[in-house]
Structure formats: C-alpha cells, structure tokens
N, C-alpha and C positions, 0 to 999 in steps of 0.2 A: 231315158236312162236316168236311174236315179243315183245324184252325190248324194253322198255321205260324207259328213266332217267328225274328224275327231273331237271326243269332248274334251272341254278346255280343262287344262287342272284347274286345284280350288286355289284361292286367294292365299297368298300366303302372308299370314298374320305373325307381326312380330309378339314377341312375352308379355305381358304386364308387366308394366313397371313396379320394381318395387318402392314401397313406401317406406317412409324412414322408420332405423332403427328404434326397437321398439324397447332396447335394454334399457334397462333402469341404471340411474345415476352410481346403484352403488355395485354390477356389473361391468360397469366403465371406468370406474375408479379402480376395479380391484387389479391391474396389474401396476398401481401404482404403490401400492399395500407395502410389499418390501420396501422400497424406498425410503417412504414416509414412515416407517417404524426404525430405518438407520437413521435417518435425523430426528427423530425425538429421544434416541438412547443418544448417540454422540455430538448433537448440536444443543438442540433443546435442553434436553432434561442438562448438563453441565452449568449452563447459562440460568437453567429456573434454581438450580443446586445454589449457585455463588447468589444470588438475589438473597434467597432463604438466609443462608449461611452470614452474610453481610449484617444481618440485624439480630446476631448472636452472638454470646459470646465464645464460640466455639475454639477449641484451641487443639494443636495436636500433641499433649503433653498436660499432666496432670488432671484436674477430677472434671474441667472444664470440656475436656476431650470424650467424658464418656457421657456427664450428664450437663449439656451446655443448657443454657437460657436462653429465650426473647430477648433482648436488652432496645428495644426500638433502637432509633435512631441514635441513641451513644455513639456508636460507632463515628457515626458521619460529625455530628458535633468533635469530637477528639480530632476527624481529624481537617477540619477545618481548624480547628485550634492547634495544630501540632506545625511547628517550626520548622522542621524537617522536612515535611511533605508539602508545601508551601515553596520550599526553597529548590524538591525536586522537581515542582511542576514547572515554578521559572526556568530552570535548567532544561527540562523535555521542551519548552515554547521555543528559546534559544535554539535547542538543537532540530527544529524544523525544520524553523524559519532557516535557516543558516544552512542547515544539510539537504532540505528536500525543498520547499518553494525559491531559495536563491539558489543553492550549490547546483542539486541534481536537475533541477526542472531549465535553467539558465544552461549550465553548460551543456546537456542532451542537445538541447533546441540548435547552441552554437557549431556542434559537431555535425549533428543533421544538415545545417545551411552550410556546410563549409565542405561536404561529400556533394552535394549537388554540382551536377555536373563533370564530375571525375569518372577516372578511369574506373572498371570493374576492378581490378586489380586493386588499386590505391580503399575501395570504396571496402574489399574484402578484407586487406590485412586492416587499417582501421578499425573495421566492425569484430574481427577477432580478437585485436587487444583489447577493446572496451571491455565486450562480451566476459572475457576471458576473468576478469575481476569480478563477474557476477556472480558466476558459475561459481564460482572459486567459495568452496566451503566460507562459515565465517568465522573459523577458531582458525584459519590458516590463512585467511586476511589479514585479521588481529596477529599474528605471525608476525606474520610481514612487514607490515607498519611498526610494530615494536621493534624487529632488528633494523629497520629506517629512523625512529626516532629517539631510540635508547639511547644512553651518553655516551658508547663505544659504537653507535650506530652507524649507519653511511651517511646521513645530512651531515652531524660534526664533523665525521673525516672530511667530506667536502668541504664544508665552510668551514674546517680549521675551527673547531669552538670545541668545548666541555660542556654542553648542557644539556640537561634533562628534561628534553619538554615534557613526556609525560607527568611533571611535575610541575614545573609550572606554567604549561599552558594544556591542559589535560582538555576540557573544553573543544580546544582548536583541534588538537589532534583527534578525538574523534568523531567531529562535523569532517573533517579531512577526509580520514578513514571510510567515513560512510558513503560522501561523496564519489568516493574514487569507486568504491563497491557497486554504491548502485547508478549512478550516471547511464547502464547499458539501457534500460529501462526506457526513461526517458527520451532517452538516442532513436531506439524502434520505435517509440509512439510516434513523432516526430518526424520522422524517416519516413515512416508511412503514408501520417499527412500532408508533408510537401510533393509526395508522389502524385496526391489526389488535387494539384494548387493547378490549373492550367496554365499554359505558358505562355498564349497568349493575349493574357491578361498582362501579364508581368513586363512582357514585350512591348506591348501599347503602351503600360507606363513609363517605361524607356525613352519610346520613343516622344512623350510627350514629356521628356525632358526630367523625369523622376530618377532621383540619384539611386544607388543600392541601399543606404539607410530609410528614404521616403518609401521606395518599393515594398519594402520588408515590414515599416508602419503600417501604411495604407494598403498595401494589396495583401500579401500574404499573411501574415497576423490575424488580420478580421476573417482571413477564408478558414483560417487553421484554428478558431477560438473553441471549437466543442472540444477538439483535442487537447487542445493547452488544458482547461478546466474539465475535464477527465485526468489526464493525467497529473493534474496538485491531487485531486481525492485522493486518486490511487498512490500516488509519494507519500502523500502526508499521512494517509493513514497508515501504510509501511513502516513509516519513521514514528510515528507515534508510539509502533509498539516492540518498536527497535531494543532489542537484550544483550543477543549472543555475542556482538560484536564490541559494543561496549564494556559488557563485565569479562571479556577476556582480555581488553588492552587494557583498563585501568582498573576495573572491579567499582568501577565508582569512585575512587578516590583520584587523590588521595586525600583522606576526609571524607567530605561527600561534596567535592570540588566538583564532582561529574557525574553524579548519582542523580540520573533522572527516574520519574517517576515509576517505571515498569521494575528497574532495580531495587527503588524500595518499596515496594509492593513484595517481589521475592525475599528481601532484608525481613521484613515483618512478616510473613506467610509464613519461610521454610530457614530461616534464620533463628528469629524470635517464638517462631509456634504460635504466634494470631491467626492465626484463619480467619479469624471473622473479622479482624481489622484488615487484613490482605485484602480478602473481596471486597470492602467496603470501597478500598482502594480502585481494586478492580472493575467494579462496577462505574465511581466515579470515572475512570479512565473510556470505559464503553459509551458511556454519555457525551462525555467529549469527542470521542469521534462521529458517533452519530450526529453532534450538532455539527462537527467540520464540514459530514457528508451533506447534509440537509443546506449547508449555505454557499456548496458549490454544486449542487444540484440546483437551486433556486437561482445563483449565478447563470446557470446553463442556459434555464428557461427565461429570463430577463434576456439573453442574447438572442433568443428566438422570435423573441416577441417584438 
C-alpha cells in the first residue's frame, strides 16, 4: 500500500525591507515652505526693515520721508549723547529690577510656597484673583490703579490724605501697577516647580532638624533653580518692553519723571516723525535684551555644570 503525503506549502517570505527614504532635502523641506515665508514677511523682513531704517535719516513727514539718506551711525552717536534717552534707560533698569526681578519674580515664588499644601478650594480662589489681574486688559489695569491712586482716589479716602501720587511718586506707582498685573506669571511658573520638589527630601530635612527658612535655602531653591532663571528671562524681557500700561497711567510724566525707554522710542518715532532715530532706539533696546537673555542662559548652564 502506497502513502501519499501532501505536498508541503512554500515558505512563506516576508517583503523587503524598505530602504531609507530616498527624497531629497528640498522635498522634505517643502511642507515647511508656508511657514517659513510667514516669518520672513512678519518676523524677519520688520526686524531687517528697523536695522536698515536705524542708519537713516528717514522721517515720516517732510522731504526726509520720501527721499531719506544713509547717515551711518549718527543716529547711535546722538543718541548716546541725548540726555533724555540716558535718563530713560535709567528709568527702564529701575523699573525691572523693581517690578520684575524683585516685585513679580519674589512675590510669585512667596504665593507659590504659601498655597503648598492647602486646601483646593483656598488654592482656586487664590489663583483666580492673581490670574484675574492678568488677564485683565492693560488700559483697564491703568483703570484701576488710577481711580486707586488719584487724589480723589480710594488709598487717600483711606488714609485720610490729599495726594497725588501719580505725581509725586509716579515711578512707585507703576513698578506697583505692574507688579500687581503680572505677578500671575511668576505664581504658575513657580506653582509648577514646587509641584515637581519631592517631599521627601523636604521631610528628611525636617527631620534632621532644618528650620522652614533652612529647607526652602538648601533644599527647594537649588531643586527649583532652572525655573527661577527661566522665569527672570521671561519677566524681564516682558518688562523691558513694557508700554500700554505705563503710557496710560502716567504717559511718562509727569515730565519724563517715568518715561522709560520703549516710550521714548514712541515719543520720537510717531510723536516727533524720527523713524530712524526710533529704530536706532529700537534696536539698541533688542540688544539689551538679547544680552539679558544670553546671561541668564549662561547662568542656566553654570548651574548645570
């Protein structure tokens, strides 16, 4: 008797692998095309425009507006020699250091460690009211603070006085102002990185006898240091080019008691018709913050290293 066996099927072979993609670079680039032609019309090309315009005389009014000059560097000579913009840049340093590295960056941090550990509730309304001054447009901030520190205001009705701060302490009031505005900022950076602080770290140093001011030194500070130096860049550059808030509570005065630098840059731009002095202004203002960012960039990587 003869078996028979089924013949066996054949092998079954999986696909070729394919090999890598074989498009050229500028196939791969091209759904980037749109993009990259929105940032050369409204990032780029504005920023290469003010460069240009800064080493000219260009004006928006009379013959200098139709047929401006080269005039090199005039511009930057005048306005290192100009009294005024000298006395606005001291006024923009003041108003930083004072409204974003001491005001907003300090009290965020105090608010942050001071909701640790509360109730959701307590932690929600909190974060509402901060918030709420953020949000809060900045010609209805300036609002605000104007019927608070006018001489019919609500501070004198309380303390019983007749004065006018926005006159003579104009300065104060809008380092104040700003602080109160943007403090939410700083609160959420903050709020987030003590989220990320373990706790029991915090706890061992407790228990090894570290007070709440030692703890907050030595333990959570050095955990929370990328964030802290993230958020000065990010304040300080905010505040550096801080406008709407200012030129609506005081316009810069009274004088130019409060006229920091971004206001008179507007003064001589769309005031006076310089244009090429404004950007000259302007640009010096872009370098300054680039050096800010570049030395607390370089701060960052000194704590990493």
């Amino acid at each position: 008797m003869t078996i028979t066996t089924a013949p066996s099927p054949p092998p079954v072979t999986s696909p070729p692998a394919r090999g890598p993609s074989r498009r050229g670079p500028a196939r791969r680039l091209l759904p980037l095309v749109p993009a990259l032609v929105l940032l050369a019309l409204f990032l780029a090309g504005p920023v290469l425009w003010s460069v240009y315009v800064a080493f000219t005389n260009e004006t928006l009014t009379g013959s200098a507006s139709v047929h401006s000059r080269f005039v090199g560097p005039a511009n930057f000579v005048k306005l290192f020699g100009d009294p005024n913009f000298l006395n606005s840049f001291l006024l923009t340093f003041v108003f930083v250091i004072g409204s974003a590295v001491i005001g907003q960056n300090t009290l965020g941090l105090l608010i942050a460690l001071l909701q640790r550990g509360r109730t959701r509730v307590t932690r929600s309304v909190v974060n509402g009211v901060v918030i709420a001054a953020w949000v809060m447009p900045e010609i209805v901030a300036a609002a605000c603070w104007f019927s608070f520190l006018a001489e019919d205001g609500t501070l004198n009705t309380v303390l019983g006085l007749s004065q006018e701060w926005l006159y003579t302490a104009p300065m104060v009031a809008v380092i104040l102002a700003n602080i109160w505005r943007g403090t939410a900022f700083s609160m959420l950076v903050y709020s987030a990185a003590l989220s990320e602080v373990p706790t029991d770290l915090v706890e061992a140093a407790a228990v090894d006898g570290a007070g709440p001011f030692r703890r907050l030194l030595h333990v959570t500070l050095p955990l929370i240091r990328r964030s802290i130096m993230a958020n000065l860049m990010l304040i300080t550059l905010q505040t550096l080019a801080a406008f709407g808030l200012i030129y609506a509570l005081t316009g810069g005065g009274p004088g130019t008691a409060s006229q920091t630098t971004p206001l008179y840059m507007y003064e001589q731009a769309f005031r006076y018709f310089e244009i090429g002095y404004g950007s000259a202004i302007a640009l010096v203002m872009l370098l300054i913050g680039a050096l800010f960012s570049l030395i607390y960039l370089r701060l960052i990587k000194v704590e990493d290293a």
